[in-house]
BAFI-941945 format. One record per residue: residue in one letter; residue number from 1; x, y, z of N, C-alpha, C in turn. Coordinates in steps of 0.05 Angstrom, whole numbers, plus 32768, in hexadecimal, padded with zeros to 4 digits. Example, Ala and Ser with C-alpha at 12.3 -4.5 7.8 and 13.67 -1.06 7.14 Angstrom:
<atom r="A" k="1" n_X="8108" n_Y="7F8E" n_Z="809C" ca_X="80F6" ca_Y="7FA6" ca_Z="809C" c_X="8108" c_Y="7FBE" c_Z="809C"/>
<atom r="S" k="2" n_X="8101" n_Y="7FD3" n_Z="808E" ca_X="8111" ca_Y="7FEB" ca_Z="808F" c_X="8102" c_Y="8001" c_Z="809D"/>
***
This chain:
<atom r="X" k="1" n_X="8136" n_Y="82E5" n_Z="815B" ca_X="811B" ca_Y="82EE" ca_Z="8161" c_X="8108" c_Y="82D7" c_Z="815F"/>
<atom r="X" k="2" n_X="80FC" n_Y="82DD" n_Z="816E" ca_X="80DF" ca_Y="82BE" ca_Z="816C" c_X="80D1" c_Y="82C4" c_Z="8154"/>
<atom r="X" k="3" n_X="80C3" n_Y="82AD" n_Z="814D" ca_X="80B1" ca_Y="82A6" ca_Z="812E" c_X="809F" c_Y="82C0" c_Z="811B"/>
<atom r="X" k="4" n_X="80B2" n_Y="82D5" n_Z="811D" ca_X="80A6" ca_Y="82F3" ca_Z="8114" c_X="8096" c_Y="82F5" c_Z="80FF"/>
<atom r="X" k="5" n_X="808B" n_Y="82DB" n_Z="80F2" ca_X="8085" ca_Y="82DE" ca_Z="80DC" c_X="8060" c_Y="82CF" c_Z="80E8"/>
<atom r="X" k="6" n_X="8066" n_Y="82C5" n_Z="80FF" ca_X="804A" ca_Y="82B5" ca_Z="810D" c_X="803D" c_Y="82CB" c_Z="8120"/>
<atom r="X" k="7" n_X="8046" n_Y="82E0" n_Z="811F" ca_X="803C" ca_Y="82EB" ca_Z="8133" c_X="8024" c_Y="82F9" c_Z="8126"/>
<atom r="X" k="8" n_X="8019" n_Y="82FB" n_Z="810E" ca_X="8004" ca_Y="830E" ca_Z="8102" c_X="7FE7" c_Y="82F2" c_Z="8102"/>
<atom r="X" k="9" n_X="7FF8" n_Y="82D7" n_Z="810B" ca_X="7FDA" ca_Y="82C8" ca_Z="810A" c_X="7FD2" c_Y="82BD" c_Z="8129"/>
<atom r="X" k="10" n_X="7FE2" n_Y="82CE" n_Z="813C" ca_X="7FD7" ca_Y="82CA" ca_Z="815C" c_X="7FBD" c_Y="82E1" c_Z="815B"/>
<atom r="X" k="11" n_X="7FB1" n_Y="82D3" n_Z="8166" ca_X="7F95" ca_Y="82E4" ca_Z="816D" c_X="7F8F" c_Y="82ED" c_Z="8189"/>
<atom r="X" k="12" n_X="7FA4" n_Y="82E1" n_Z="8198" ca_X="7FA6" ca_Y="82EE" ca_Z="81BE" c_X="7FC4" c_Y="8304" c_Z="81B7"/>
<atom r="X" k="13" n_X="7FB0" n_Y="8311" n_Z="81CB" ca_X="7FD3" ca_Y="832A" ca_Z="81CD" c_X="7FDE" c_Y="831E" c_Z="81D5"/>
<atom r="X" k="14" n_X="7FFA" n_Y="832B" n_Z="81CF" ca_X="8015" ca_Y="832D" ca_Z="81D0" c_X="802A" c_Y="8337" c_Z="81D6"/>
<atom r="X" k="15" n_X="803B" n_Y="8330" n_Z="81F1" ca_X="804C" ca_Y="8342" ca_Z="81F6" c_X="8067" c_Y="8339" c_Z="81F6"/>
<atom r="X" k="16" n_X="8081" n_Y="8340" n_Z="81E2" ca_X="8096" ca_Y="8337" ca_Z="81D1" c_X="80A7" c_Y="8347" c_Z="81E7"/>
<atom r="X" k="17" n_X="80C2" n_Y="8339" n_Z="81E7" ca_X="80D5" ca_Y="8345" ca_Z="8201" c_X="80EF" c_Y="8336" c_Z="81EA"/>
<atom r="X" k="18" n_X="8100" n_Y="8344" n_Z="81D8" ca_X="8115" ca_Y="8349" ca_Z="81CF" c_X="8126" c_Y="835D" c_Z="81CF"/>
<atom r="X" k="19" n_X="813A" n_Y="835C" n_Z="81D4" ca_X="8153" ca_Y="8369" ca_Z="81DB" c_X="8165" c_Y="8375" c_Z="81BA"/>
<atom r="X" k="20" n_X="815A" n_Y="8389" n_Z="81AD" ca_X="8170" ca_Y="8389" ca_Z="8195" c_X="818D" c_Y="8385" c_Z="8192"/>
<atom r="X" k="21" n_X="8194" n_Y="8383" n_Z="81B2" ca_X="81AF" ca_Y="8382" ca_Z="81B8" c_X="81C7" c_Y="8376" c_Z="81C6"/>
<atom r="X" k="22" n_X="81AF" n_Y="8365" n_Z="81C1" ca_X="81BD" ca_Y="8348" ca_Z="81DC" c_X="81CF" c_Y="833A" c_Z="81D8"/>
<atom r="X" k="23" n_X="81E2" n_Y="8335" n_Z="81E5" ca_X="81FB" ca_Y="832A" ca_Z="81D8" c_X="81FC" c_Y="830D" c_Z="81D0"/>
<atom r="X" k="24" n_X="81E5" n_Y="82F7" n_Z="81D9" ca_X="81DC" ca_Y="82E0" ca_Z="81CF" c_X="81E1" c_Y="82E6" c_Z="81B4"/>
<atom r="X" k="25" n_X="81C2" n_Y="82FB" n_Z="81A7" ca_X="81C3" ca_Y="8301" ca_Z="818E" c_X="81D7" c_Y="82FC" c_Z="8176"/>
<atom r="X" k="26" n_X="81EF" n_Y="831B" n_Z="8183" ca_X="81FE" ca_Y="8326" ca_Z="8175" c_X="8217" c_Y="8304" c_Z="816F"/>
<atom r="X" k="27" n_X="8214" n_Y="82F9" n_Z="8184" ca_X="8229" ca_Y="82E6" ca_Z="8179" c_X="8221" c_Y="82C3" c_Z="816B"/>
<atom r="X" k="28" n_X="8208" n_Y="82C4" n_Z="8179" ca_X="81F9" ca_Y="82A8" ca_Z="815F" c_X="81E4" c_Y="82AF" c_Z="8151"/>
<atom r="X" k="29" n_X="81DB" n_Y="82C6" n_Z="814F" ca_X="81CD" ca_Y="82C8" ca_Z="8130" c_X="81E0" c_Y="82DD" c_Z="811E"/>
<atom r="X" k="30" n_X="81EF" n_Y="82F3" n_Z="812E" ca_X="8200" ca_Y="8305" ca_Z="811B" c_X="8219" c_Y="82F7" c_Z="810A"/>
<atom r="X" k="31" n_X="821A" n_Y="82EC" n_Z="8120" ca_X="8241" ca_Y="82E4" ca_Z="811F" c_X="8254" c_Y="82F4" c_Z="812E"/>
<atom r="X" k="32" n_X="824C" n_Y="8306" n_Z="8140" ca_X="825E" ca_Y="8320" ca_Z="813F" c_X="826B" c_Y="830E" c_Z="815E"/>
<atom r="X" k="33" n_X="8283" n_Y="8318" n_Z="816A" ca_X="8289" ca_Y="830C" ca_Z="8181" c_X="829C" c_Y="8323" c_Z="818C"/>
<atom r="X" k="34" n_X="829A" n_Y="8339" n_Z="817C" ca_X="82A6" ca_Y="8357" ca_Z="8182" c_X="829C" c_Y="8361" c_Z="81A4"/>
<atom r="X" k="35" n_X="8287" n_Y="8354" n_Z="81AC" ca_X="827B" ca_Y="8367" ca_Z="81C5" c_X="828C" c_Y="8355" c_Z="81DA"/>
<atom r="X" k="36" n_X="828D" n_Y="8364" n_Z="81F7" ca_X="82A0" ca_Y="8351" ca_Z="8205" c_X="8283" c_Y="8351" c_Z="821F"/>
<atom r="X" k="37" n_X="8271" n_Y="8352" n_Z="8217" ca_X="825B" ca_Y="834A" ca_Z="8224" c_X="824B" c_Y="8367" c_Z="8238"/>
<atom r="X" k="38" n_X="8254" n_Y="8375" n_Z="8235" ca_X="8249" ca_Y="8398" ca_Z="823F" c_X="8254" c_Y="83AD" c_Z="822D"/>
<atom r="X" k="39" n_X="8269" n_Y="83AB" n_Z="8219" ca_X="826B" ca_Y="83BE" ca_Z="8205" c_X="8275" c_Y="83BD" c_Z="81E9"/>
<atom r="X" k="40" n_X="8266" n_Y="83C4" n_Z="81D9" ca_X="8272" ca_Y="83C7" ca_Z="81BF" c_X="8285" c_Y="83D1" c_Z="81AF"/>
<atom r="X" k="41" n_X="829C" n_Y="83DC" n_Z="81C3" ca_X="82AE" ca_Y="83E7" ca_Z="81C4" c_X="82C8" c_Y="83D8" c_Z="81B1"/>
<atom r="X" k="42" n_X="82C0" n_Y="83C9" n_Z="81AC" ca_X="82D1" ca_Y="83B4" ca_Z="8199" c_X="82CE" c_Y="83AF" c_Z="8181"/>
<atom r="X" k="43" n_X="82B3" n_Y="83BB" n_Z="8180" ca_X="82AA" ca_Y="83AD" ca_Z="8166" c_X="82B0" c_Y="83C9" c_Z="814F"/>
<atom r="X" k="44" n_X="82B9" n_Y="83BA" n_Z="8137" ca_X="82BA" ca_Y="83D2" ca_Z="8120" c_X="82A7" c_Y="83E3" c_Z="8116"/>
<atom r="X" k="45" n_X="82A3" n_Y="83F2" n_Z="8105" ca_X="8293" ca_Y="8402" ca_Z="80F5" c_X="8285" c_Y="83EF" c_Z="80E3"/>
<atom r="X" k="46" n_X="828B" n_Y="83E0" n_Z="80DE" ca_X="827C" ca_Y="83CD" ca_Z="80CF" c_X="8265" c_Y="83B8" c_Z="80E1"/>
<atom r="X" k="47" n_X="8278" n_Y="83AB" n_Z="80EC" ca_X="8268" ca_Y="8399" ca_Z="8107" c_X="8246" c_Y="83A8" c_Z="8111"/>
<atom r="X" k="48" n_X="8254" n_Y="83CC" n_Z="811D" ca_X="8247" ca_Y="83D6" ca_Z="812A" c_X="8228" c_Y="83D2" c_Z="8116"/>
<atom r="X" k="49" n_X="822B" n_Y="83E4" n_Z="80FF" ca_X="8214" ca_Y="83E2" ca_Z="80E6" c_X="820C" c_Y="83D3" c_Z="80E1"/>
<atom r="X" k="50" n_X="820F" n_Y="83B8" n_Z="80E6" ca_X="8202" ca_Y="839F" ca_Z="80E6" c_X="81F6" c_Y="839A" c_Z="80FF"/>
<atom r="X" k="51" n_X="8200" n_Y="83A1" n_Z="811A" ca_X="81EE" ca_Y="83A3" ca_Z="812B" c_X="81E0" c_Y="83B0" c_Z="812F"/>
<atom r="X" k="52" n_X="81E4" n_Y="83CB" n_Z="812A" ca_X="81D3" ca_Y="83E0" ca_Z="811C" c_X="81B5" c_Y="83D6" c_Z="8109"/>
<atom r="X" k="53" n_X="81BD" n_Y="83C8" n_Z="80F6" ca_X="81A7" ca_Y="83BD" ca_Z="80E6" c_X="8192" c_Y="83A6" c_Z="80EF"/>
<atom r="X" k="54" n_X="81A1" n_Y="839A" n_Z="80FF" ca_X="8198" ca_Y="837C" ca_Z="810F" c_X="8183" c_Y="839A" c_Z="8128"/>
<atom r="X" k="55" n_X="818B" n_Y="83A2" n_Z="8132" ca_X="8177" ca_Y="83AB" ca_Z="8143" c_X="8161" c_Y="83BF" c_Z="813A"/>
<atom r="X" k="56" n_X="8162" n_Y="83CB" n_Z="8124" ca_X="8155" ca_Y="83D9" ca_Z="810F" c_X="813C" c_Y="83C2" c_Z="8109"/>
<atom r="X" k="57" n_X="8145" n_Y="83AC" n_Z="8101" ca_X="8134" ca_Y="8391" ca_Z="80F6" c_X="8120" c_Y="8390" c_Z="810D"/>
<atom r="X" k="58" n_X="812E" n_Y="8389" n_Z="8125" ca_X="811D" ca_Y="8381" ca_Z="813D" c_X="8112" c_Y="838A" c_Z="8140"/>
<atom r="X" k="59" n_X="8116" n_Y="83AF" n_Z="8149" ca_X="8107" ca_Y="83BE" ca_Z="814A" c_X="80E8" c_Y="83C8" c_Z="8139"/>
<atom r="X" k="60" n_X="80F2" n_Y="83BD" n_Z="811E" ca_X="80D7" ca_Y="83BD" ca_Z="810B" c_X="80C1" c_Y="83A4" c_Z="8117"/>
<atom r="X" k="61" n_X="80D3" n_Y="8393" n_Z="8116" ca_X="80BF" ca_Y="837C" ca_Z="811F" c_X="80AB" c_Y="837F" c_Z="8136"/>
<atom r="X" k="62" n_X="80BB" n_Y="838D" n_Z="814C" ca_X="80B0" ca_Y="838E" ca_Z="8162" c_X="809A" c_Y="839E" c_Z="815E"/>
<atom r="X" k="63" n_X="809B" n_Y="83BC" n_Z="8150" ca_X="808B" ca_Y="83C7" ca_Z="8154" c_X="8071" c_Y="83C7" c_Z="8145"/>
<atom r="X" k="64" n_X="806E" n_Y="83B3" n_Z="812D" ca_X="805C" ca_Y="83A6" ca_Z="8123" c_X="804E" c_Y="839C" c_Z="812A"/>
<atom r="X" k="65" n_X="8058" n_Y="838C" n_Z="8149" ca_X="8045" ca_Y="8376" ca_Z="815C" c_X="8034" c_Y="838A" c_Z="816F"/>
<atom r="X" k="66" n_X="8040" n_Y="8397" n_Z="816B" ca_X="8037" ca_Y="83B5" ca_Z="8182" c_X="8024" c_Y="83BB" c_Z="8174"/>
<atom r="X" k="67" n_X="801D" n_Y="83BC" n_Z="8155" ca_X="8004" ca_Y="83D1" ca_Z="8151" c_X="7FF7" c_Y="83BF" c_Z="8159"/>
<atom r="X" k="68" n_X="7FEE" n_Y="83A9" n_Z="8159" ca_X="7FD9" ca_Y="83A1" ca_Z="815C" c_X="7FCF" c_Y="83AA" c_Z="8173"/>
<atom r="X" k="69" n_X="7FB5" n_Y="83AA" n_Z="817D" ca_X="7FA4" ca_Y="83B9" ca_Z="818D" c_X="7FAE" c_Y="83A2" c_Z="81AB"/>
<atom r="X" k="70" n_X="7FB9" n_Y="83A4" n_Z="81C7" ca_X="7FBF" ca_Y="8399" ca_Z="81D4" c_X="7FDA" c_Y="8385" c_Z="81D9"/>
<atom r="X" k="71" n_X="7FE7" n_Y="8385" n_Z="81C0" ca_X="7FFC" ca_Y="837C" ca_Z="81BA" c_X="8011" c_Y="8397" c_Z="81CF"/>
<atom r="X" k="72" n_X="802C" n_Y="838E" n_Z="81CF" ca_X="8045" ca_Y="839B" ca_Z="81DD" c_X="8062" c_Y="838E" c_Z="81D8"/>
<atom r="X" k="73" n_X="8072" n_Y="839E" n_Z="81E2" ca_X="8088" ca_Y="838E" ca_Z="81E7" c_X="80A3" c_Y="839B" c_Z="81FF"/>
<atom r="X" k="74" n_X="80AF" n_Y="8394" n_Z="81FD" ca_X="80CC" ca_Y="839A" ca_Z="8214" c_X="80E2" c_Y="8390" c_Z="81FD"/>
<atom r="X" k="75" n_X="80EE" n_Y="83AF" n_Z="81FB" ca_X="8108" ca_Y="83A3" ca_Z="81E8" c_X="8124" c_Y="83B2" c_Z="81FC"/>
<atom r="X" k="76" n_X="812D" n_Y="83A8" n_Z="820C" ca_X="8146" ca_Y="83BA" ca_Z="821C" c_X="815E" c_Y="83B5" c_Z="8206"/>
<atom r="X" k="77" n_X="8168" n_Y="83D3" n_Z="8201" ca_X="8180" ca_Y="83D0" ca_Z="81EA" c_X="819A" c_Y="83D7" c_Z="81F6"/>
<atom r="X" k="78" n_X="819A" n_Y="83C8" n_Z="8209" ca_X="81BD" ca_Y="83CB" ca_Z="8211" c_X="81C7" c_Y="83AC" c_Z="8215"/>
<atom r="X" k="79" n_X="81D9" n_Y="83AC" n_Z="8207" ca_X="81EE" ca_Y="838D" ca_Z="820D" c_X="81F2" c_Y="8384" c_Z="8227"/>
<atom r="X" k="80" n_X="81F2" n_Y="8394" n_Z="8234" ca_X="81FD" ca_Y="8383" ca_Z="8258" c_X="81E4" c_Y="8384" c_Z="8265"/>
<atom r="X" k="81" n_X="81C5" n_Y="838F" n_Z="826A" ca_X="81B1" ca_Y="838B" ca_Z="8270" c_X="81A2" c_Y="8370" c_Z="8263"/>
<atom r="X" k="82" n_X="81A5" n_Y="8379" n_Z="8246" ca_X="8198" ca_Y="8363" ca_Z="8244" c_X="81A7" c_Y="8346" c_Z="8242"/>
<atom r="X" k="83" n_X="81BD" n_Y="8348" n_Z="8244" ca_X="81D4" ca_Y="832D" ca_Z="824B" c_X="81C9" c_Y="8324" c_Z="8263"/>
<atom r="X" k="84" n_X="81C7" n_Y="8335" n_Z="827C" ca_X="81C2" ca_Y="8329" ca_Z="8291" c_X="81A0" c_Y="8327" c_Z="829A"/>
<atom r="X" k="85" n_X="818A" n_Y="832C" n_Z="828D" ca_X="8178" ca_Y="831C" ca_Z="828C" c_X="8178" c_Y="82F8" c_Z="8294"/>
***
């Protein structure tokens, strides 16, 4: 995710476009390499809950940037959409 911690001292809106589920993500910031690039079908019960949590995270973040008055965002949560971005 970009600098989530800078975004409360921009004073121009903002519109954030992250993917909680993108398979970039899941394999260099997770570690996970379970997805075969359109499904999660590989991945364990464990894996899954960590992706699970990793998009939980994003999701908070995002929608934080959102209250602000003119702020938004685009979060598409499927692995093979947002792969092919």
């Amino acid at each position: 995710m970009f600098a989530q911690y800078l975004y409360a001292f921009i004073k121009i809106p903002q519109f954030a476009i992250q993917s909680p589920y993108d398979v970039w993500s899941m394999s260099n910031i997770l570690g996970l390499y379970c997805h075969n690039g359109i499904s999660l079908a590989n991945c364990n019960d464990g894996q899954l809950k960590y992706i699970e949590a990793y998009h939980a995270n994003t999701s908070a973040v995002l929608k934080a940037i959102a209250k602000r008055q003119g702020n938004g965002y685009w979060a598409p949560s499927c692995a093979f959409h947002a792969n092919s971005l």
